[in-house]
VOBA-1610 file (N, C-alpha, C; in pm, whole numbers, padded with zeros to 5 digits, always signed):
BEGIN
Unk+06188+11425+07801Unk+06267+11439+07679Unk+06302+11301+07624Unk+06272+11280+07482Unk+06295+11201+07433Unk+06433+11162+07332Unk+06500+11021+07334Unk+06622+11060+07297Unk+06630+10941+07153Unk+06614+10955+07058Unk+06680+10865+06952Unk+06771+10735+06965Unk+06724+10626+06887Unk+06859+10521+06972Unk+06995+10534+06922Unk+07035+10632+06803Unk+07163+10636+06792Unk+07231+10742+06894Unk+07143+10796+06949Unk+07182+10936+07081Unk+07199+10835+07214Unk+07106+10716+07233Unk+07103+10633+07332Unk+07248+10586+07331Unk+07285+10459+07215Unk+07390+10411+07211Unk+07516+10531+07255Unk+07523+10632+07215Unk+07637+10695+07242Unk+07658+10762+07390Unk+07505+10757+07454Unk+07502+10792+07585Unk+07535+10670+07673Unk+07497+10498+07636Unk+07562+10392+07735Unk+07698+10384+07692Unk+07752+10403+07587Unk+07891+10387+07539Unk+07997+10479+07672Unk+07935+10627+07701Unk+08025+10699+07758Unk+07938+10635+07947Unk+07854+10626+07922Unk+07816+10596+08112Unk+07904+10483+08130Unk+07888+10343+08025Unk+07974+10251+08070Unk+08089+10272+08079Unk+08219+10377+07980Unk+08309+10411+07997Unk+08336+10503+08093Unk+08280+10593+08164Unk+08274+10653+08289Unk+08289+10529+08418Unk+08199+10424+08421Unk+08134+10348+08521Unk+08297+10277+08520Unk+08396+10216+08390Unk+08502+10151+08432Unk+08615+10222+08439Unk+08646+10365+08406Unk+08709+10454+08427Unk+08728+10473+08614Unk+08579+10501+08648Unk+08597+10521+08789Unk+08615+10356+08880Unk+08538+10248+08819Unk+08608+10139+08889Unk+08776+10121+08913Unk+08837+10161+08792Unk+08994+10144+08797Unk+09073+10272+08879Unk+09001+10381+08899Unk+09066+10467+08993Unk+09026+10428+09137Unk+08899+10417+09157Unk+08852+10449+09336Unk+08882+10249+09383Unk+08819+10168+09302Unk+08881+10038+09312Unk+09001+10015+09327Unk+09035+10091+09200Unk+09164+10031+09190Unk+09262+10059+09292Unk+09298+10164+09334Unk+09362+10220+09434Unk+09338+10107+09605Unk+09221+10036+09602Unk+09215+09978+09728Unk+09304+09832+09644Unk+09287+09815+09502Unk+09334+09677+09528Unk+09493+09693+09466Unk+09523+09789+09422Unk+09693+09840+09407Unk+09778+09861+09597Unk+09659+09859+09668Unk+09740+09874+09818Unk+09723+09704+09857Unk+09644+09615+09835Unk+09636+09504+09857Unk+09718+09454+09799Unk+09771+09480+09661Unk+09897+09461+09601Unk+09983+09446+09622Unk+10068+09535+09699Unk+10162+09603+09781Unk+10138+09580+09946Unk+10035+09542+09985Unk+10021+09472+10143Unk+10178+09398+10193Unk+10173+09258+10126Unk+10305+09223+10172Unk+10458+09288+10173Unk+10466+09364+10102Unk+10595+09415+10053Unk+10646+09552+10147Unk+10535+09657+10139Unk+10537+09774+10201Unk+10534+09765+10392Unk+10425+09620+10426Unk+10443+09606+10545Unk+10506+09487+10599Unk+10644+09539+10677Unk+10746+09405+10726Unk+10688+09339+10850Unk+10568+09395+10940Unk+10537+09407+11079Unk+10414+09376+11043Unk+10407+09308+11172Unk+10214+09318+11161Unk+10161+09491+11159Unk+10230+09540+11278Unk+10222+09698+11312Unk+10182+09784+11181Unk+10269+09727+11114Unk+10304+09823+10974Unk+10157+09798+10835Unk+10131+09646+10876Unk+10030+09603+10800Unk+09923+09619+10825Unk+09910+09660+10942Unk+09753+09712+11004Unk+09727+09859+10960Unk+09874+09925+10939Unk+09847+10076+10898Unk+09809+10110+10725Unk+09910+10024+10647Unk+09794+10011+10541Unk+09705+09965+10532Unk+09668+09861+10580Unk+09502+09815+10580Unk+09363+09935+10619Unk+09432+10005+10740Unk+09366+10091+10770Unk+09289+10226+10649Unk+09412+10219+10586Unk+09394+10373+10491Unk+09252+10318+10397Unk+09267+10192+10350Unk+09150+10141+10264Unk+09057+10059+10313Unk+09043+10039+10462Unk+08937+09974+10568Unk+08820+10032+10514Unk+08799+10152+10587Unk+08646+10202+10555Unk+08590+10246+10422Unk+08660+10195+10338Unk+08606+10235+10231Unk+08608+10110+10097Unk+08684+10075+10106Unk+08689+09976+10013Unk+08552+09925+09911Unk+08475+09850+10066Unk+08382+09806+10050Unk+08262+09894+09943Unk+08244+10008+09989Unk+08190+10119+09909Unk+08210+10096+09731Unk+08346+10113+09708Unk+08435+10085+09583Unk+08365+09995+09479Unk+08348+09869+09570Unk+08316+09780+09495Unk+08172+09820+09410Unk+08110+09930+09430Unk+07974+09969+09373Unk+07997+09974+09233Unk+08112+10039+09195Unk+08154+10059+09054Unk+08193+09903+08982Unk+08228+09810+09047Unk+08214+09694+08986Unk+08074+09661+08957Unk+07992+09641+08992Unk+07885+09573+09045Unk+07789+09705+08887Unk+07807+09787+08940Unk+07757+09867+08813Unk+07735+09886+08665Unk+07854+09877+08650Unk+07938+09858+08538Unk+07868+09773+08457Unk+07898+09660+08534Unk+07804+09506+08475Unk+07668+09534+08468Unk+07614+09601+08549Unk+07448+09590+08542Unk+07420+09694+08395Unk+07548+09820+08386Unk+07509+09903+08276Unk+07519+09776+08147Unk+07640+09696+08126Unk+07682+09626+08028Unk+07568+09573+08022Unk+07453+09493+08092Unk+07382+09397+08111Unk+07283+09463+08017Unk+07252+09597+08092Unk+07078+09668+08030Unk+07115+09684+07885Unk+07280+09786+07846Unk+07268+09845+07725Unk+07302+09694+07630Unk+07418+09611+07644Unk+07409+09512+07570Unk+07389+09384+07613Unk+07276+09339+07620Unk+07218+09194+07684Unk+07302+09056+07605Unk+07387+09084+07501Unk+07389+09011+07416Unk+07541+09021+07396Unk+07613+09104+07440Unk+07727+09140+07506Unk+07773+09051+07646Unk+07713+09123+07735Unk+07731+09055+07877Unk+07714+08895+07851Unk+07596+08802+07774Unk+07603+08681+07787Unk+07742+08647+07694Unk+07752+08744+07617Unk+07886+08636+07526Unk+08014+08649+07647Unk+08052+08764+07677Unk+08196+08778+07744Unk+08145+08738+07896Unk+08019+08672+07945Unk+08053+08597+08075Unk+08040+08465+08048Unk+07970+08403+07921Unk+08023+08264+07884Unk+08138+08263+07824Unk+08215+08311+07802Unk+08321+08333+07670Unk+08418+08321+07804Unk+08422+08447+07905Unk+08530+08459+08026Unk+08466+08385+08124Unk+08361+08209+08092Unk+08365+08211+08231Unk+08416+08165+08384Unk+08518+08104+08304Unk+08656+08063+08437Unk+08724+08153+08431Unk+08747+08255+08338Unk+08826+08379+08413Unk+08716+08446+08483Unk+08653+08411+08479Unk+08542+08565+08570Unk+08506+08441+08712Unk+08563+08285+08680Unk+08513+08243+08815Unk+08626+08310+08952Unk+08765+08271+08837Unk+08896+08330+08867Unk+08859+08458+08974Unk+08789+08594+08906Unk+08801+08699+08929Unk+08729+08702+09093Unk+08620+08609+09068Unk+08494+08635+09183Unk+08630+08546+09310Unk+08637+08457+09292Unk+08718+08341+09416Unk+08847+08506+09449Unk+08937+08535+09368Unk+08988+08612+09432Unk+08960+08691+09514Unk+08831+08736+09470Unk+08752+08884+09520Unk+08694+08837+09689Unk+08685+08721+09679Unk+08623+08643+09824Unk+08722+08668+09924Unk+08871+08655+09878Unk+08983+08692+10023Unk+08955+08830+10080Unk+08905+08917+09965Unk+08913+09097+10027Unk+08801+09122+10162Unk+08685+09075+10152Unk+08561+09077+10251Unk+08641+09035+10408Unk+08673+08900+10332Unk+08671+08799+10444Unk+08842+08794+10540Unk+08928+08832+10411Unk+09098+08881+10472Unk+09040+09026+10563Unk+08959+09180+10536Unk+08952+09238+10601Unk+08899+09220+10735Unk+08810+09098+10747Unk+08688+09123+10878Unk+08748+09030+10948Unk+08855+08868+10920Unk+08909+08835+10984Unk+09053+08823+11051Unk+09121+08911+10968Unk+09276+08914+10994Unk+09274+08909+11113Unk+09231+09008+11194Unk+09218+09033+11343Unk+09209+08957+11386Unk+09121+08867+11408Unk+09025+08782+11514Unk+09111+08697+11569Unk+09242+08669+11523Unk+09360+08577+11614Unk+09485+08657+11645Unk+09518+08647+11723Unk+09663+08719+11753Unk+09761+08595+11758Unk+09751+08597+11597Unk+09853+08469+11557Unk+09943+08546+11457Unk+10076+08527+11426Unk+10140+08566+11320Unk+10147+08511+11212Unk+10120+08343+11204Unk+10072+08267+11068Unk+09936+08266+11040Unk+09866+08310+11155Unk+09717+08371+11087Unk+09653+08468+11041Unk+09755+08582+11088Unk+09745+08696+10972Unk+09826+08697+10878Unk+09954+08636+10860Unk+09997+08650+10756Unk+09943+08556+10631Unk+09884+08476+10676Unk+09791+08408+10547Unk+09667+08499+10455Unk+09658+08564+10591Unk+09477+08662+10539Unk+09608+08756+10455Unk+09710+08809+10482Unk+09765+08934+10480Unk+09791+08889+10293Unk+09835+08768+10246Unk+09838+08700+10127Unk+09777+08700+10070Unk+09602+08642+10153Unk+09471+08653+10110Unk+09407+08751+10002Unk+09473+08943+10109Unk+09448+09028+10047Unk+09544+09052+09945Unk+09664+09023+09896Unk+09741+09018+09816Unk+09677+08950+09675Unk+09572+08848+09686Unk+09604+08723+09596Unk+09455+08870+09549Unk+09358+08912+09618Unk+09222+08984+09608Unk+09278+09120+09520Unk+09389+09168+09582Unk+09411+09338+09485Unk+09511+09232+09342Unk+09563+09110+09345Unk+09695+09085+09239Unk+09575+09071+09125Unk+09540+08960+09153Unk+09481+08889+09017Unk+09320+08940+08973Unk+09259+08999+08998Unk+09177+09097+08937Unk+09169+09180+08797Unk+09302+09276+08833Unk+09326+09340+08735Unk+09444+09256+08639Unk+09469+09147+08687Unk+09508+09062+08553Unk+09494+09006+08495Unk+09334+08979+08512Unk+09283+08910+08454Unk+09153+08991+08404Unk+09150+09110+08410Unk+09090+09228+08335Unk+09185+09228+08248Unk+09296+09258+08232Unk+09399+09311+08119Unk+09397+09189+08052Unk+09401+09056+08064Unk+09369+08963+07997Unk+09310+08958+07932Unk+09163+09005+07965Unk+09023+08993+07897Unk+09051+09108+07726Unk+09047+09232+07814Unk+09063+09342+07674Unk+09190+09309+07571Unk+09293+09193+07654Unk+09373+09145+07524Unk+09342+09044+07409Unk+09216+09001+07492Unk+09158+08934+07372Unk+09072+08989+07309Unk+08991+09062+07419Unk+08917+09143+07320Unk+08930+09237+07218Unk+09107+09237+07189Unk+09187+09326+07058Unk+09150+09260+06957Unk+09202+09070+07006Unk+09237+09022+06914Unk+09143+08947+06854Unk+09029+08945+06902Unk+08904+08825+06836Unk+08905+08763+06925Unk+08757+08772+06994Unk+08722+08631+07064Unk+08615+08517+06982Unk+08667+08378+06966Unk+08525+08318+06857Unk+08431+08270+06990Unk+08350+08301+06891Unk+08223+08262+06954Unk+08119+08280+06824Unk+08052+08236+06807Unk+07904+08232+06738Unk+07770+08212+06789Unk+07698+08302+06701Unk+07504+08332+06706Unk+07511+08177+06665Unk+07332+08154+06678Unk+07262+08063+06628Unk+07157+08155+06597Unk+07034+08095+06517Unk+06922+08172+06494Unk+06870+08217+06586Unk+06874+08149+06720Unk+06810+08236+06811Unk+06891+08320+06903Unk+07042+08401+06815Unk+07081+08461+06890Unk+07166+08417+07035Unk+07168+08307+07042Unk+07199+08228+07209Unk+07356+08252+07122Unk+07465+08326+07180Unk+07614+08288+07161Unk+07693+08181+07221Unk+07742+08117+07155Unk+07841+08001+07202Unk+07994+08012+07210Unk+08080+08073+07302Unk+08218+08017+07280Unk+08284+07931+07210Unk+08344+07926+07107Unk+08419+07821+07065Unk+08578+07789+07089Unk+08646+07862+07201Unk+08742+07835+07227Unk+08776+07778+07367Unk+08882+07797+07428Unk+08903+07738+07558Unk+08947+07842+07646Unk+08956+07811+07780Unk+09051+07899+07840Unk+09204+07892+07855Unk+09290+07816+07817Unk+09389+07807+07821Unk+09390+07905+07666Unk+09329+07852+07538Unk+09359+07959+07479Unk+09335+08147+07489Unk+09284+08155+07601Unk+09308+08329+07662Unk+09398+08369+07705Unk+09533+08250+07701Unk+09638+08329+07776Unk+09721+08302+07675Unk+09737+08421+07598Unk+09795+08381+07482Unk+09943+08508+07511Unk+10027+08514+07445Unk+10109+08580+07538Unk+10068+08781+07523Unk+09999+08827+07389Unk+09968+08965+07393Unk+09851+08968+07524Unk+09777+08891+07528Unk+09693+08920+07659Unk+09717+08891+07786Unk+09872+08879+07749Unk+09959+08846+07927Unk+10019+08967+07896Unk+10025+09026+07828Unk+10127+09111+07831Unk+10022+09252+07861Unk+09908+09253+07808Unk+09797+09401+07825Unk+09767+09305+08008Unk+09739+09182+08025Unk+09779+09212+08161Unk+09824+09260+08289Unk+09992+09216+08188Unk+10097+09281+08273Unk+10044+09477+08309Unk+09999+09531+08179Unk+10013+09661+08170Unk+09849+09705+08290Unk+09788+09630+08317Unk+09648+09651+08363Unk+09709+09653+08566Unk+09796+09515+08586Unk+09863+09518+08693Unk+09922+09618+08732Unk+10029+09606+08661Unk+10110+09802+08708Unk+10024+09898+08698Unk+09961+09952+08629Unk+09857+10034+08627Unk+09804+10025+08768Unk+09735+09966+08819Unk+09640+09918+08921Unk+09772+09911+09088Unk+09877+09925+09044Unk+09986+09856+09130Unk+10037+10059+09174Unk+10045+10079+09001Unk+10079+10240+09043Unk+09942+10370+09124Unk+09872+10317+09047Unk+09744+10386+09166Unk+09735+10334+09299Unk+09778+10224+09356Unk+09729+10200+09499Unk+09890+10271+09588Unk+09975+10253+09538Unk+10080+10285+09594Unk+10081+10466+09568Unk+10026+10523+09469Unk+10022+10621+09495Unk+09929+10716+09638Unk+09808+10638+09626Unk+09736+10628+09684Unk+09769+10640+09863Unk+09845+10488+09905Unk+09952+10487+09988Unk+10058+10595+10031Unk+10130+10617+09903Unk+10239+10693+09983Unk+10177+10842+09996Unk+10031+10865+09957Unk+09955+10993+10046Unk+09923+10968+10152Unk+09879+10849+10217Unk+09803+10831+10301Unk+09900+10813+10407Unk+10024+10785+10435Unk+10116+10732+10510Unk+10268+10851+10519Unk+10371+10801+10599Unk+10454+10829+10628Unk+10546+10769+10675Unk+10698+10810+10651Unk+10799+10736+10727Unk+10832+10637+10615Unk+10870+10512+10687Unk+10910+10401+10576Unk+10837+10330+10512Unk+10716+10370+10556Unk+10596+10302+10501Unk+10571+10357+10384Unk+10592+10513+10353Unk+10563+10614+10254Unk+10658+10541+10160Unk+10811+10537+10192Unk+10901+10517+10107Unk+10876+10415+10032Unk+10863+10312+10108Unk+10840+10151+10041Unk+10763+10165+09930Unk+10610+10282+09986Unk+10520+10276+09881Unk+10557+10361+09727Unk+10620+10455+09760Unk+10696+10556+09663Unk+10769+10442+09570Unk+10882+10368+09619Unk+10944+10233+09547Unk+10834+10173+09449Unk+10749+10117+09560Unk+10655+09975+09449Unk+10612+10127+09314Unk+10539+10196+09405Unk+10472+10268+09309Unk+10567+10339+09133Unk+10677+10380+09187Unk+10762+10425+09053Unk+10812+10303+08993Unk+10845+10170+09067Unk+10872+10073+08955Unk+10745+10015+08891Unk+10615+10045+08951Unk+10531+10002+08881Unk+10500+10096+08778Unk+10523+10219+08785Unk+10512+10311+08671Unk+10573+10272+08583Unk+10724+10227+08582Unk+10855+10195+08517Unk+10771+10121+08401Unk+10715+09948+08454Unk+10658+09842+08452Unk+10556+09868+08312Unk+10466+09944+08402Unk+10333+09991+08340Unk+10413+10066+08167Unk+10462+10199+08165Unk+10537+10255+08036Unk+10562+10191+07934Unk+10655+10060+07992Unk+10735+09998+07920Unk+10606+09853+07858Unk+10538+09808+07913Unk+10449+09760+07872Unk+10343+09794+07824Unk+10305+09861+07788Unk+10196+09970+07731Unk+10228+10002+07615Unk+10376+10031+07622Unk+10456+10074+07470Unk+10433+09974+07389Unk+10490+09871+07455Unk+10546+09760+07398Unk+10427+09670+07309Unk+10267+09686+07399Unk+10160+09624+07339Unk+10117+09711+07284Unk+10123+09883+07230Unk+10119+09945+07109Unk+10181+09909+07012Unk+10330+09880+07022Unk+10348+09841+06884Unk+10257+09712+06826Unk+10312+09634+06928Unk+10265+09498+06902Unk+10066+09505+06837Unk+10023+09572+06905Unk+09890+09582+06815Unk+09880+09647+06650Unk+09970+09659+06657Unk+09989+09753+06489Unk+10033+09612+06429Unk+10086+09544+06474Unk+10110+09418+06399Unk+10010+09253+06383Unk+09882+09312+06460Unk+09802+09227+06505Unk+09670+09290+06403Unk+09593+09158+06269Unk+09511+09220+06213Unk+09345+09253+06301Unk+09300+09356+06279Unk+09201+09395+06370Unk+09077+09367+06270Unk+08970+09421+06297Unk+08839+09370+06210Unk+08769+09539+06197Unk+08724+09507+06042Unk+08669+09624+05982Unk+08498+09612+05966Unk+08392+09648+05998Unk+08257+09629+05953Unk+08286+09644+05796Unk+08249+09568+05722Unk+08161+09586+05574Unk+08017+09613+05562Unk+07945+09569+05623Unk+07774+09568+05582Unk+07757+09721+05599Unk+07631+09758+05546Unk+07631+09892+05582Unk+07566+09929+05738Unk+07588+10042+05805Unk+07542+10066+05939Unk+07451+10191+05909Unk+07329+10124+05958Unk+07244+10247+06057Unk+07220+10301+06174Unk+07278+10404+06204Unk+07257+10408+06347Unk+07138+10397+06433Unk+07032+10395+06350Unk+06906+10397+06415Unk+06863+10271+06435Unk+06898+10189+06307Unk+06817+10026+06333Unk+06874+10002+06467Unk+06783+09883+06533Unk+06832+09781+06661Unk+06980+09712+06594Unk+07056+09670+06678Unk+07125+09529+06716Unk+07081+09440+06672Unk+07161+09396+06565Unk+07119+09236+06512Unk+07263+09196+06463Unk+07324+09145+06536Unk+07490+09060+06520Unk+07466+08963+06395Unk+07335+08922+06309Unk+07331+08890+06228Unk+07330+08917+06079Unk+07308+09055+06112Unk+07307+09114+06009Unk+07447+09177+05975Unk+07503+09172+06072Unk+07676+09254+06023Unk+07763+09145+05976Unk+07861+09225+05920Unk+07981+09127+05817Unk+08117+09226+05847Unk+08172+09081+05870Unk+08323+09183+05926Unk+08428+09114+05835Unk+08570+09169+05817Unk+08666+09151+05725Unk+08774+09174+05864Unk+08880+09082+05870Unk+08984+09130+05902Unk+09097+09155+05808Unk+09156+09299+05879Unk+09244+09361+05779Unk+09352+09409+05863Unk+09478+09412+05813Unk+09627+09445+05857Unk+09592+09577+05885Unk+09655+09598+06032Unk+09642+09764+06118Unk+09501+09834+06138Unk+09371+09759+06101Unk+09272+09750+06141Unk+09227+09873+06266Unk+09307+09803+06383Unk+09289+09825+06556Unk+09332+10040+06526Unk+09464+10047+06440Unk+09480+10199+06445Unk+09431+10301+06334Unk+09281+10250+06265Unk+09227+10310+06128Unk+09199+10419+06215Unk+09137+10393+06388Unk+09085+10548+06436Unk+09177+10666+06431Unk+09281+10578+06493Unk+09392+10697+06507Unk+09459+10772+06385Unk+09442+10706+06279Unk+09455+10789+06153Unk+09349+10901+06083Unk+09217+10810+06148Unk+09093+10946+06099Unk+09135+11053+06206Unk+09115+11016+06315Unk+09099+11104+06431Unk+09234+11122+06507Unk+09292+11198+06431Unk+09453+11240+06525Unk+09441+11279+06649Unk+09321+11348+06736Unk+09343+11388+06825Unk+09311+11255+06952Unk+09259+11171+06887Unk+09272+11025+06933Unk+09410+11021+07042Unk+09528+11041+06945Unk+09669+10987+07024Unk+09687+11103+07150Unk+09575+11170+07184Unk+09576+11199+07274Unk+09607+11137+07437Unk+09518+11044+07398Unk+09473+10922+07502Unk+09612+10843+07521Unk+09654+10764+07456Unk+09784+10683+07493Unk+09912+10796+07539Unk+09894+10895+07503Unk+09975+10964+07543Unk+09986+11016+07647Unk+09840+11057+07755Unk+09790+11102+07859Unk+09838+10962+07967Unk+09807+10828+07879Unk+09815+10738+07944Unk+09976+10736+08011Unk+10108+10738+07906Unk+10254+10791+07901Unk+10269+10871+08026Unk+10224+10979+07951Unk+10280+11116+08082Unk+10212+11082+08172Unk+10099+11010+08248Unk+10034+11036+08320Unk+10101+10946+08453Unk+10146+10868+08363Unk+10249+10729+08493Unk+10344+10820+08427Unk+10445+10852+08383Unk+10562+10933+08419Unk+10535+10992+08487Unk+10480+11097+08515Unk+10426+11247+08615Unk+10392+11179+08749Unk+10354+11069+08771Unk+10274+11029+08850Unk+10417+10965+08934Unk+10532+10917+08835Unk+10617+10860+08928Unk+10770+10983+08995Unk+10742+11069+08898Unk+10824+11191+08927Unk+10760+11253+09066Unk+10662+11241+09035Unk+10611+11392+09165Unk+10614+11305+09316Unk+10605+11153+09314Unk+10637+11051+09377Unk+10764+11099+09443Unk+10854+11081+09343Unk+10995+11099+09376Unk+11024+11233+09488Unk+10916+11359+09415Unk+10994+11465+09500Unk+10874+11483+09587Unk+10767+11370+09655Unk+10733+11386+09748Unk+10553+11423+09745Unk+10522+11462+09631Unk+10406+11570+09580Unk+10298+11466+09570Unk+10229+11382+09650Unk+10188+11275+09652Unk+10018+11275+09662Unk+09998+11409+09656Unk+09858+11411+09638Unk+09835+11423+09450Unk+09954+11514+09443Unk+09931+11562+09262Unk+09972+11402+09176Unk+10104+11360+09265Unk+10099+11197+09204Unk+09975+11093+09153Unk+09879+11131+09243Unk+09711+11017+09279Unk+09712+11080+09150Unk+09655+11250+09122Unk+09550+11276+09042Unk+09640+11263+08867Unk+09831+11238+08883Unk+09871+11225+08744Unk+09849+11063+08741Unk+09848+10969+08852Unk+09821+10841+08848Unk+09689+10818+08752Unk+09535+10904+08840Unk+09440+10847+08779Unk+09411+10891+08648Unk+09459+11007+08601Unk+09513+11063+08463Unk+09558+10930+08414Unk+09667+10885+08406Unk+09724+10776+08287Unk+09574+10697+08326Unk+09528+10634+08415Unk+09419+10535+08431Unk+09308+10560+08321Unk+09289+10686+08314Unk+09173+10753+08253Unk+09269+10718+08092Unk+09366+10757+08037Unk+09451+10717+07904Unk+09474+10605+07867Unk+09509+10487+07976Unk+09490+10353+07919Unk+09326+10316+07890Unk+09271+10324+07949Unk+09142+10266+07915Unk+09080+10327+07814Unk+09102+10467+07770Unk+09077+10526+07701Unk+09156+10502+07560Unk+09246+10409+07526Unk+09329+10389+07443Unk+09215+10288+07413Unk+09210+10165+07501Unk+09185+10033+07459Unk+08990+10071+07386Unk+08955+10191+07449Unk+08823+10230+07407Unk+08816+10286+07268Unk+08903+10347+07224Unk+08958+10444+07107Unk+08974+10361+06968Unk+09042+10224+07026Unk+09114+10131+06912Unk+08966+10030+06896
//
């Protein structure tokens, strides 16, 4: 069966949005407990028992990273080179973090030292923290315009810096990517566990809900006040990709023209809302399997917001 390329495009649009949908739930959940490593466990005892819940699997997880990119790579070749030259000290950022998770799991053990696991125990802290904050970073710029420019042969060039990526709206969709990522692993946790270990995790997990709400809100408004970019040229869905041929205008409230065509749009930020509320309620009264699945609910609503706009 043969498929049209405007049927194509709309089929990598939803695989790649599937492929980071499930990175931020089954990932995310190992690096929202790496998150929460130091805090939830006071004991080595205690830190070996969360480590345990996301030991054998973790590694697996990481497939959905690794994917993701290869989908970004095939469907937009021209994509992937701009946002890994464009991010590429945040993406060196991302990889050096990602190096403590391998190497904090396989060596914590190997000394029965207490300043030598508690360094790895950091290790895995620094591997689940800064990941997803520097994902939420990325899509905050990617609201707001990243420059970069074609040449005739298509080769894109960055024209900005990295200090200018941390501008404060993309610290702030940060912040909201962290809690997010902070409330799935602890949900995650306080299923997998019991006792004070549960509790601790119940804590991180509802103030990270708290966290997550209130920042999420906060960079909705704030994007209504941020001008977004409109295509002018005309579109065919059938022609190829040619970034040369399009012409863009930025225009005031731009980012929410969808949500005005398509009302059922505000579906999504809203799923995102209830989904960390629900997720930190059912927490509260204990319901900690239905917590995961209202957790990965909002997961599935934020990303689905930032996909929408």
């Amino acid at each position: 069966m043969m498929f049209d390329y405007s049927t194509l495009k709309i089929i990598w649009w939803l695989l790649v949005g599937v492929l980071l949908v499930g990175f931020a739930i089954m990932d995310g959940h190992d690096m929202g407990v790496g998150t929460l490593l130091p805090f939830v466990g006071r004991n080595d005892l205690e830190r070996r028992v969360v480590i345990n819940t996301v030991g054998p699997h973790w590694d697996g997880n990481q497939v959905w990273f690794i994917t993701g990119g290869g989908a970004i790579f095939a469907a937009w070749p021209l994509v992937y080179a701009t946002a890994f030259s464009g991010f590429y000290w945040a993406m060196l950022l991302v990889l050096w973090a990602l190096f403590f998770r391998p190497v904090g799991f396989d060596y914590r053990s190997k000394i029965h030292n207490s300043t030598w696991r508690s360094v790895w125990d950091w290790g895995l802290f620094i591997g689940g923290f800064v990941p997803p904050v520097i994902f939420g970073v990325a899509f905050g710029n990617l609201l707001q315009g990243v420059p970069f420019q074609f040449d005739a042969y298509l080769v894109s060039t960055y024209t900005g810096s990295f200090w200018q990526l941390l501008n404060p709206f993309a610290l702030l969709v940060g912040v909201v990517s962290s809690a997010m990522i902070t409330l799935q692993g602890g949900s995650y946790l306080a299923h997998r566990t019991e006792g004070v270990i549960q509790a601790r995790a119940i804590k991180g997990a509802v103030g990270a809900a708290v966290v997550m709400v209130l920042a999420f809100v906060a960079a909705g408004v704030w994007l209504q006040s941020i001008d977004g970019y409109r295509i002018t040229s005309v579109i065919n869905p059938s022609d190829l990709p040619d970034p040369l041929a399009k012409t863009v205008v930025r225009e005031a409230g731009a980012w929410m023209a969808n949500y005005g065509q398509q009302p059922l749009m505000w579906a999504l930020p809203a799923l995102g809302v209830l989904g960390a509320l629900s997720a930190a309620l059912l927490l509260m009264l204990r319901q900690t399997l239905t917590a995961f699945v209202a957790s990965s609910l909002a997961v599935v609503g934020v990303i689905g917001t930032a996909g929408a706009s």
